[in-house]
C-alpha positions in Angstrom: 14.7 173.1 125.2 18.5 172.6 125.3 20.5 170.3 127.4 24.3 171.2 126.8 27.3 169.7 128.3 30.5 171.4 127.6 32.6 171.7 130.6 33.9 168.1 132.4 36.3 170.0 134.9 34.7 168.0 138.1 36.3 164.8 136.8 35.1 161.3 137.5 32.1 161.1 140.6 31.5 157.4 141.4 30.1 157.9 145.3 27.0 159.8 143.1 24.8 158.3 141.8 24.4 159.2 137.9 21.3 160.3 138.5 22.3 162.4 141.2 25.4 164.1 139.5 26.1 167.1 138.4 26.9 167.8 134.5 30.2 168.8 134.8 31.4 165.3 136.0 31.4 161.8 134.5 29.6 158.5 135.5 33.2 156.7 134.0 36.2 157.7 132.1 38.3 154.9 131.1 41.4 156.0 129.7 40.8 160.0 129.2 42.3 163.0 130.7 41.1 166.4 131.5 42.5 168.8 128.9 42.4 172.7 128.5 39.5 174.3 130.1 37.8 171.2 131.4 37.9 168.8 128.2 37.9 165.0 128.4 40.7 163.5 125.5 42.2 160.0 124.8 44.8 159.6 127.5 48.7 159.8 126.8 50.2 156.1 125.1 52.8 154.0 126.4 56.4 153.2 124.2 59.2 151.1 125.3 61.6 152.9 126.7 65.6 152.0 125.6 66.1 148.6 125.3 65.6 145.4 127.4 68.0 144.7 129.8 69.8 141.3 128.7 69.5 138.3 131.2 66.6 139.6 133.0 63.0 138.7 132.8 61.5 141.7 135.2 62.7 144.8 136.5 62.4 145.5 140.1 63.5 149.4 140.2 65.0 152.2 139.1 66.2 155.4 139.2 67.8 158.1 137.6 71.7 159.0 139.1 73.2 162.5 138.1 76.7 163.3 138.0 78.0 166.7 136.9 78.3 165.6 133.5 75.7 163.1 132.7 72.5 161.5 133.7 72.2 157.5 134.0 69.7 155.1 134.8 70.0 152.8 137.7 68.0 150.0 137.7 67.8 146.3 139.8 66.6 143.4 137.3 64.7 140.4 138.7 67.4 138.3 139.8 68.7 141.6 142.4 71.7 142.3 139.9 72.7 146.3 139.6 72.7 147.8 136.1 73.4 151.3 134.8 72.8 152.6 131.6 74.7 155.9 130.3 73.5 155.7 127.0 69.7 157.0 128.0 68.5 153.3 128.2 69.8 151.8 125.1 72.2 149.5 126.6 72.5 148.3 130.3 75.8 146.6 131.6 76.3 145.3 135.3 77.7 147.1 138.1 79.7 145.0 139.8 78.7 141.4 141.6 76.5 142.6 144.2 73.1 141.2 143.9 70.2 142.3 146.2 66.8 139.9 147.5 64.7 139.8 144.2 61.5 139.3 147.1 61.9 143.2 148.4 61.2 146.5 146.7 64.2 148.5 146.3 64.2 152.0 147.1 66.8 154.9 145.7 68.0 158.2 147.4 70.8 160.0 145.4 72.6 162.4 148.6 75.3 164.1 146.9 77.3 162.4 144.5 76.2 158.7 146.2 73.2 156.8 145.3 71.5 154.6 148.3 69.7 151.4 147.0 68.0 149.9 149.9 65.9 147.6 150.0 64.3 147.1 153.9 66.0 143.3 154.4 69.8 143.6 153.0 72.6 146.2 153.8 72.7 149.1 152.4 74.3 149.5 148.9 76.0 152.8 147.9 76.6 153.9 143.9 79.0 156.8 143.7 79.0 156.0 139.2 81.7 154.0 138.8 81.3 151.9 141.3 78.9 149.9 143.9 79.9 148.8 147.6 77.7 147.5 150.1 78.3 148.5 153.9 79.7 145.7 155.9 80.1 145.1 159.5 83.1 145.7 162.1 84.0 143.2 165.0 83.6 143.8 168.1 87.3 144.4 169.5 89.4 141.7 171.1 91.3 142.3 174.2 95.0 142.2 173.8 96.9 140.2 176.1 96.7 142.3 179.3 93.2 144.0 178.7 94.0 145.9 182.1 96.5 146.6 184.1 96.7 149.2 186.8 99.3 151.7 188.0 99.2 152.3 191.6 95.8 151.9 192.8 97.1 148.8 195.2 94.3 147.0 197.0 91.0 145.7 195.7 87.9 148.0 197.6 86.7 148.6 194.4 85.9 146.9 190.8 85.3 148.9 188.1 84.4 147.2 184.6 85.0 148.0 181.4 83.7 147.3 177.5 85.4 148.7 174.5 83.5 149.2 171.0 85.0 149.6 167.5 83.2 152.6 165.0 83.4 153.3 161.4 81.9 156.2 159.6 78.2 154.0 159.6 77.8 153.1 163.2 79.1 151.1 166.0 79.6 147.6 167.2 78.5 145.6 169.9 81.0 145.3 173.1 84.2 143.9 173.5 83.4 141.2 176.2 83.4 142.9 179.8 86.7 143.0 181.8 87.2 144.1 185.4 89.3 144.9 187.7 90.0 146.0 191.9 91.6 148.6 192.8 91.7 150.9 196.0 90.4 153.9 195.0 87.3 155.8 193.6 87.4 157.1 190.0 87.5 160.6 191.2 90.4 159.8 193.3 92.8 158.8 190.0 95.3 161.1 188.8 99.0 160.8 186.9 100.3 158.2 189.6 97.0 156.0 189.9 95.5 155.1 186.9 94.2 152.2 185.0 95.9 150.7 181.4 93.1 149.2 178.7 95.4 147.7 175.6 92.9 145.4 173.0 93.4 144.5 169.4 93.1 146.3 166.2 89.7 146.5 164.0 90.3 145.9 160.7 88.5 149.2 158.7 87.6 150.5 162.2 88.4 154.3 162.4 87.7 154.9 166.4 86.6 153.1 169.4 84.7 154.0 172.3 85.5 153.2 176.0 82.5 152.4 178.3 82.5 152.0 182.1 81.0 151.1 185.5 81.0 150.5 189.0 78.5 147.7 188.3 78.9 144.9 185.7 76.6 144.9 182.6 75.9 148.8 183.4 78.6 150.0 181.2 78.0 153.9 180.2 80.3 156.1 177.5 83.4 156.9 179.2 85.7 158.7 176.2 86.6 157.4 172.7 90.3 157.4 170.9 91.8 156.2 167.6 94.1 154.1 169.3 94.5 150.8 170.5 94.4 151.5 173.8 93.6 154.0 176.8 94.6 155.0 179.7 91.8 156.1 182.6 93.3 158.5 184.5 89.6 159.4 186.0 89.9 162.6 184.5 87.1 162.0 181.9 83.2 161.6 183.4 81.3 159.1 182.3 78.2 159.9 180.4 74.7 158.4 182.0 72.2 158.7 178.8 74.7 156.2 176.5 75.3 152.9 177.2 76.5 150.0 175.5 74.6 149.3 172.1 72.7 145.8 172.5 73.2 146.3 168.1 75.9 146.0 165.6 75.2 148.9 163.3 78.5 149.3 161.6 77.1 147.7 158.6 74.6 150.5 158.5 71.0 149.7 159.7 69.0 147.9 157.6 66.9 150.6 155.3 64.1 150.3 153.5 62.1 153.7 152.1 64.9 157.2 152.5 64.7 161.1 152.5 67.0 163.8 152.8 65.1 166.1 155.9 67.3 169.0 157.8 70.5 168.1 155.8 70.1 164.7 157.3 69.2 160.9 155.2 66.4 159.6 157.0 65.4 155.8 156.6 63.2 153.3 157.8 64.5 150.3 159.2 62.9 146.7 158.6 62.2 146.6 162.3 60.1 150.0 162.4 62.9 152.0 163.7 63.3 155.9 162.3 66.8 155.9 161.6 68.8 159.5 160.8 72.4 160.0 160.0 75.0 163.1 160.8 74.9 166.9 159.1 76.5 168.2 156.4 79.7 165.8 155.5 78.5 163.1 158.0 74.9 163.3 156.5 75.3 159.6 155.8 76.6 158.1 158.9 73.9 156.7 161.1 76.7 156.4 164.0 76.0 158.9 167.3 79.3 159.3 167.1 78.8 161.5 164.2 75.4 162.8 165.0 73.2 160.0 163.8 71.0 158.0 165.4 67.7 156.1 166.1 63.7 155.9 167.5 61.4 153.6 167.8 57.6 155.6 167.8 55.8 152.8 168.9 57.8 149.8 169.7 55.5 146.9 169.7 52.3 149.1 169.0 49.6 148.8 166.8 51.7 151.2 164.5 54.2 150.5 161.8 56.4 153.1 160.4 55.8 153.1 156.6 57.4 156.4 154.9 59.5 159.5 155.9 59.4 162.7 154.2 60.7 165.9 154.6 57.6 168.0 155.1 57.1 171.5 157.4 55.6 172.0 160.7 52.1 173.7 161.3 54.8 177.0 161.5 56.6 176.3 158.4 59.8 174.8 159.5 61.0 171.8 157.6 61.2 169.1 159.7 61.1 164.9 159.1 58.0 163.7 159.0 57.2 159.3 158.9 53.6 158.0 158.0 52.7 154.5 159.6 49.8 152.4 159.4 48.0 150.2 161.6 45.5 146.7 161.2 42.8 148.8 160.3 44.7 150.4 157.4 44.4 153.9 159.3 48.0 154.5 160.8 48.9 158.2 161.9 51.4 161.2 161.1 54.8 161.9 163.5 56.8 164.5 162.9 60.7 164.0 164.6 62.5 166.9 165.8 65.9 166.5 167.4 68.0 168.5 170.3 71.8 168.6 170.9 72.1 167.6 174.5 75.6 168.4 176.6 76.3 166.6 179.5 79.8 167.1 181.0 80.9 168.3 177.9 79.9 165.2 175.9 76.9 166.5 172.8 74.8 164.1 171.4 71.6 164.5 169.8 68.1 163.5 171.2 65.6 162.5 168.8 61.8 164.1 169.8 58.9 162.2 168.1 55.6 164.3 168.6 52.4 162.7 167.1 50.0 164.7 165.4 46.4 164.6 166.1 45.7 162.6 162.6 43.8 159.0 162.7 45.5 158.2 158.8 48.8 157.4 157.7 50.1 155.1 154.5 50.0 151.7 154.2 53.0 152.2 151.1 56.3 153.8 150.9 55.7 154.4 146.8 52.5 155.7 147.7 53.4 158.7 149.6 54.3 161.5 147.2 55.5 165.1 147.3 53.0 167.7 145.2 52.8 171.3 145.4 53.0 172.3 149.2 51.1 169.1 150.4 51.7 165.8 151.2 49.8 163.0 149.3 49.5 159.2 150.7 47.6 156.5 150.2 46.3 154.3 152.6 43.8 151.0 152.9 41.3 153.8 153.6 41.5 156.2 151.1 43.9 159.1 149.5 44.8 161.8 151.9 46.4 165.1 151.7 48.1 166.5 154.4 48.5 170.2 154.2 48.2 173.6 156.6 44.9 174.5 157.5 43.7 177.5 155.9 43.2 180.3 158.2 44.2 178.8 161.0 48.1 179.4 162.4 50.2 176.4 163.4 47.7 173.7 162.4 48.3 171.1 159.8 45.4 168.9 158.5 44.7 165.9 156.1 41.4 165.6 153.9 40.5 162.8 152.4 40.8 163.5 148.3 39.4 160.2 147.4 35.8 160.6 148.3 34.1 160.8 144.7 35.6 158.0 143.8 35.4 156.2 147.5 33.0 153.3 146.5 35.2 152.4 143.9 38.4 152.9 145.8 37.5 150.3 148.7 37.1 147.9 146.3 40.4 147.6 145.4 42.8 144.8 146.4 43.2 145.2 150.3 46.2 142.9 149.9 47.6 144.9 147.2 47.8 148.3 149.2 51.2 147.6 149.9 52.6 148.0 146.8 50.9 151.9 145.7 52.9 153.5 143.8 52.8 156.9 142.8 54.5 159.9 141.5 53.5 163.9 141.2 54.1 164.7 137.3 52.9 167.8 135.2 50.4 168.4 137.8 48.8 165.5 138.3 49.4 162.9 141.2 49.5 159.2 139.6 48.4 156.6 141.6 49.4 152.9 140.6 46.8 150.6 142.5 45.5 146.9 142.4 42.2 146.3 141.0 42.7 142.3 140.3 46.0 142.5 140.2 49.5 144.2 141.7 49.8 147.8 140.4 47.1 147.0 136.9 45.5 150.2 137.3 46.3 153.8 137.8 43.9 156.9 138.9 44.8 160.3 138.7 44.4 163.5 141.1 44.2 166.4 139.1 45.9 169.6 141.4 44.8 172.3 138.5 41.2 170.8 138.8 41.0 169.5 141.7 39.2 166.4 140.5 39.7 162.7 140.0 40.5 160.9 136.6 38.9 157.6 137.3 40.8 155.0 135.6 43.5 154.7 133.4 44.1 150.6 132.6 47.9 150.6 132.7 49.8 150.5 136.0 53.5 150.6 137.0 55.4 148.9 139.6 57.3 152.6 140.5 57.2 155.5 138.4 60.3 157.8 137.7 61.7 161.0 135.9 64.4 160.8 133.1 66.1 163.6 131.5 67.5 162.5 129.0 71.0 163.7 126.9 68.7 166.5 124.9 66.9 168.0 128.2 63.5 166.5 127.5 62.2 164.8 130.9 60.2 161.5 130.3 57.8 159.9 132.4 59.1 156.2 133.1 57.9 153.5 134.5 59.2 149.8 135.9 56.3 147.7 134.7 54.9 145.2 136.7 56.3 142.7 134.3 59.0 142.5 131.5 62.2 143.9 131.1 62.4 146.8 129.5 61.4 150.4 130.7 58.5 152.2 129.6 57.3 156.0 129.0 54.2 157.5 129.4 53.5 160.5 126.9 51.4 162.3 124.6 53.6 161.5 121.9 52.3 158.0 121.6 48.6 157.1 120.4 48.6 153.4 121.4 49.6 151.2 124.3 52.7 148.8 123.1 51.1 149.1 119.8 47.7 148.1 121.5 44.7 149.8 120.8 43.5 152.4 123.6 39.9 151.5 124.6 38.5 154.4 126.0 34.6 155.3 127.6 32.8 158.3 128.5 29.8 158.3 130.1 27.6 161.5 131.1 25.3 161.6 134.1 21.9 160.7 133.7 20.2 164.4 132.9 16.5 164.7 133.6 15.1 166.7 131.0 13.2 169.2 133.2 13.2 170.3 136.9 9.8 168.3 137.4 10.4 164.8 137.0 7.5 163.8 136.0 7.9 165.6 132.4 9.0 164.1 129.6 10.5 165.7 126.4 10.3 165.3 122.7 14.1 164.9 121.9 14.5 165.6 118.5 18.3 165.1 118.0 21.6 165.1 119.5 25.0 167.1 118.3 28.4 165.5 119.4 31.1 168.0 118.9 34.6 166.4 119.0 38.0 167.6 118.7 40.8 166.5 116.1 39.2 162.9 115.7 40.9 160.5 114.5 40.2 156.9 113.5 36.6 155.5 114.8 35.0 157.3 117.5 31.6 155.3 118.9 28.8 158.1 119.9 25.7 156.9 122.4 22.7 158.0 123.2 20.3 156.7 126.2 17.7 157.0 128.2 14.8 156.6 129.8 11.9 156.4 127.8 7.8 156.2 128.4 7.6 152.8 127.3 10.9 151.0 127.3 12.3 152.8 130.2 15.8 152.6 130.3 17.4 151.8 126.9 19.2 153.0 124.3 17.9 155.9 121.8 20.4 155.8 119.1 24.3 155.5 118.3 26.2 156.6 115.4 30.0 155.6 114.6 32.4 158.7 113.5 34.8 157.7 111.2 38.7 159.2 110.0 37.4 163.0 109.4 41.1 164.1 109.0 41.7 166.4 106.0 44.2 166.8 103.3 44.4 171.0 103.7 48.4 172.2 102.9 48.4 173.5 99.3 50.5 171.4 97.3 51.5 173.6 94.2 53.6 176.8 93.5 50.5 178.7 92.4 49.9 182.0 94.0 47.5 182.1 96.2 46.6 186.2 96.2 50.3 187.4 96.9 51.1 184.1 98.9 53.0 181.0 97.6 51.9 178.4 100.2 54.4 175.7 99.3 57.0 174.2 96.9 55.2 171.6 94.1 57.6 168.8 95.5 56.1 168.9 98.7 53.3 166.5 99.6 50.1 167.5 101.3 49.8 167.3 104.9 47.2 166.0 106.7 45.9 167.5 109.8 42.8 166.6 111.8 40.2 169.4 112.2 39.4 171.5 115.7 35.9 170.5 116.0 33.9 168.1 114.1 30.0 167.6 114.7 27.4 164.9 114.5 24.0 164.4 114.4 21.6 161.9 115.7 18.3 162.1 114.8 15.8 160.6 118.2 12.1 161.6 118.0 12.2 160.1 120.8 9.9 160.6 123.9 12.2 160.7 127.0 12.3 161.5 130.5 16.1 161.2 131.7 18.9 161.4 128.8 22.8 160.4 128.7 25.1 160.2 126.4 28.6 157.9 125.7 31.3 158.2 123.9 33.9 155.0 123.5 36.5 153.9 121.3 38.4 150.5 120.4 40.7 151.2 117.3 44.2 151.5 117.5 45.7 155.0 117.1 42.5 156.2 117.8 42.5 160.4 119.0 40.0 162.4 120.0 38.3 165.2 122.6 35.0 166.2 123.7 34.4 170.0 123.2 30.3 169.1 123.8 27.0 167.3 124.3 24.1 169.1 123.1 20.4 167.3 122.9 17.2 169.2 121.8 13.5 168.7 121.9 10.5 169.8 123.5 8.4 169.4 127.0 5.5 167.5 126.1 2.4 167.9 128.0 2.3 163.7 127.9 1.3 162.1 131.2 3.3 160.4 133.6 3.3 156.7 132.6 0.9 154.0 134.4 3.5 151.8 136.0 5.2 154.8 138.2 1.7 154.7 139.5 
């Protein structure tokens, strides 16, 4: 009898017990990846990337910024200081004096030529690759020395009040302080001859103001706006019921945290929970409803915080914006915003729609919501959840949770360390950063070719990143956790730092027939590996009569690479095969097989294969053990 693994394509199963699983998945795979048709190899190294940024101990972001002739990196050191490198991360120099809170994650949208850096708890920065400002806040406007004066309109029947507001191209301030005056008639009564005069005082960087008014003090609604310094009220213009005064200053911009770009709109999440969006097209970036921007709370003072927006699609297919919150429980829920132009006497502004869908998860970190394929990945306290169309069905969208062969050994994770997730969508595979013992240590992989987990990689990053760098060749980076310098992630490297990868495979247990109580005579067991190089350790266990569970046997492979270019200028046949200076190369060979010899009488059997050496490589191509069924009894003690 034969008992042959050679396809791992069902990835790492830790809900199973090994036992229980099937042959095509691991018990534990510490530092491999799923390779080819199903093949478990040595995962990619880790290299610095560039060099260290000077006068920083720890980077807190980064991001790559394109222009239309070359890439940078962007990155915020520890103390909240901007750099930029254009040299692809050899050197880093300052941008400018601004310096952000080192105690919040920042967070990078490039919209056009401008890069946001926000950062949820300071004002929005904006990079345009020379230079960095940072949005600042208008005053409200002053009254001049007359705020109003009227022109006819003797008597005092009525009061009407007024507020004036200053706006920039970000958003608006609070009001002026309310003024009032009597007059004889109503509003709809004014014409040429009886009107009302408002004169107040310049805003220095303002470029508009907006007049409010009432019939009742503190009840101020949008009456008109102008670009000068004053107005006259002729009663010609009617007042618009749905704006009022704003109760906030948001001429400094709001204060952002996570961004998209959704519907030709930047979408952000302010510290407070709000969903903030800004204008179309050239006014994409101005949150004020002047220019089409504006503001919703989902569930102000709920259970629910908002946590991420992405630009995601209806159960139709429409693209719309689409904001993942969380709640106590680590569940949260999905909300997809549409918005409406309303008119009302001949005044548009737009009307933000929230509609909640009927989905009990959400993300508990911005980072850890990611963009793969034509789904939606986040993770949450809970687990990792897709959210993706039905299939089948029209108009629905639906989330599965991904994580559930690996769920025992996702809940124990961190719960405090959720927050931080990171995660990014790369050569298809979804990286998760997560918290074993510590922020960000660890990262598991989703494989979208395989649709299986890679259960765990040893390295983390505090936010992942792509690079293309001056020659077109697209690196995986990575802010580390600590240090300050970036690094890759790549096939190219076979060693962490110029560590040693320690790696572990472990099969399932495998009985050796379909009735249990058999027990086979396993003669030996062939490891076939894959271009090994350095020291490969190869296990065998299981359960036997006596002993029960114990180990059969174990055998280290050694360096098998091999000498095989022909060094010499003799002819081979009618072939020269290379020039006598040249030295031999070495390559390491496809498949290399061992043999361990058992005679050993078994009932279950599994197999490991590790590693510790430094610039160790390897892959499994298979796992074949061979005996015979014995007609031995069962053994006393199961009786």
């Amino acid at each position: 009898m034969f008992i042959n693994l050679n396809k791992f394509d069902k990835g790492t199963n830790t809900l199973i017990d090994e036992a229980r699983l099937d042959k095509a998945m691991a018990k534990e795979s510490v530092n491999l990846m799923l390779v080819q048709d199903g093949l478990w190899k040595v995962r990619w190294g880790t290299a610095y990337f560039g060099g260290a940024i000077s006068g920083e101990t720890t980077i807190l972001g980064a991001a790559e910024y394109v222009t239309t002739s070359a890439r940078e990196i962007i990155a915020i050191g520890g103390t909240g200081a901007i750099y930029k490198s254009t040299n692809d991360g050899v050197t880093f120099t300052q941008v400018g004096s601004i310096t952000l809170d080192p105690a919040y994650q920042p967070y990078f949208l490039q919209n056009r030529s401008k890069l946001y850096i926000t950062n949820g708890n300071d004002d929005i920065v904006l990079y345009n690759g020379t230079t960095a400002t940072q949005y600042t806040s208008l005053s409200a406007p002053a009254w001049a020395g007359t705020p109003l004066a009227k022109t006819g309109l003797s008597g005092t029947t009525h009061t009407f009040y007024y507020q004036v507001t200053a706006l920039n191209e970000v958003g608006e301030t609070v009001g002026s302080t309310e003024q009032n005056i009597q007059v004889s008639l109503l509003r709809e009564d004014w014409d040429a001859s009886n009107y009302v005069t408002l004169d107040w005082n310049a805003v220095s960087g303002a470029t508009r103001y907006q007049i409010y008014v009432s019939d009742e003090s503190g009840y101020e609604v949008l009456l008109d706006d102008t670009a000068d310094t004053g107005y006259v009220d002729k009663g010609q213009s009617t007042p618009n019921p749905f704006i009022e005064v704003p109760l906030d200053n948001t001429t400094g911009g709001p204060v952002l945290g996570p961004m998209t770009l959704s519907g030709n709109r930047v979408w952000g999440i302010a510290s407070d929970g709000a969903v903030w969006f800004g204008g179309t097209g050239q006014f994409s970036e101005f949150f004020s409803a002047f220019y089409g921007g504006g503001y919703i709370y989902l569930e102000k003072g709920g259970r629910e915080t908002a946590v991420a927006v992405k630009h995601f699609r209806t159960g139709s297919g429409n693209g719309i914006a689409t904001v993942f919150t969380e709640d106590p429980s680590g569940r949260g829920s999905v909300w997809q915003i549409s918005l409406e132009t309303v008119t009302v006497e001949g005044v548009s502004f737009v009307v933000p729609i929230p509609t909640k869908l009927p989905l009990d998860v959400g993300a508990s970190s911005a980072l850890g919501v990611v963009s793969a394929k034509d789904d939606i990945y986040m993770a949450s306290k809970k687990g990792i959840n897709s959210l993706r169309s039905k299939p089948q069905l029209v108009n629905i969208l639906s989330t599965d949770e991904l994580s559930v062969p690996i769920r025992p050994s996702y809940r124990s994770l961190r719960a405090n360390l959720h927050g931080s997730t990171s995660a990014i969508y790369f050569e298809s595979k979804v990286f998760f950063s997560v918290g074993r013992s510590a922020r960000n240590d660890t990262t598991i992989i989703y494989d979208t070719e395989r649709n299986c987990w890679i259960y765990y990689w040893d390295i983390g990053a505090r936010q992942f990143f792509e690079f293309t760098d001056a020659n077109g060749k697209v690196h995986l980076l990575t802010v580390p956790v600590s240090g300050n310098q970036l690094i890759e992630w790549s096939e190219d490297f076979g060693n962490d730092l110029g560590e040693a990868i320690y790696t572990s495979f472990i099969s399932p247990l495998v009985p050796v027939n379909d009735d249990r109580k058999r027990f086979a005579r396993m003669r030996e067991v062939l490891f076939e590996l894959g271009r090994p190089v350095g020291s490969i350790n190869v296990e065998v266990l299981g359960i036997e009569k006596k002993k029960g569970f114990s180990q059969l046997a174990s055998k280290t492979i050694n360096d098998v690479e091999s000498d095989v270019d022909f060094a010499g200028d003799e002819l081979f046949g009618d072939y020269e095969f290379s020039d006598p200076e040249n030295a031999p190369t070495t390559y390491s060979q496809a498949s290399v097989k061992k043999l361990i010899k058992l005679n050993k009488l078994v009932n279950h059997i599994q197999f490991r294969v590790w590693s510790t050496v430094l610039d160790t490589q390897y892959s499994i191509l298979s796992i074949q053990a061979s005996g015979a069924i014995t007609s031995s009894k069962a053994p006393t003690n199961w009786n």
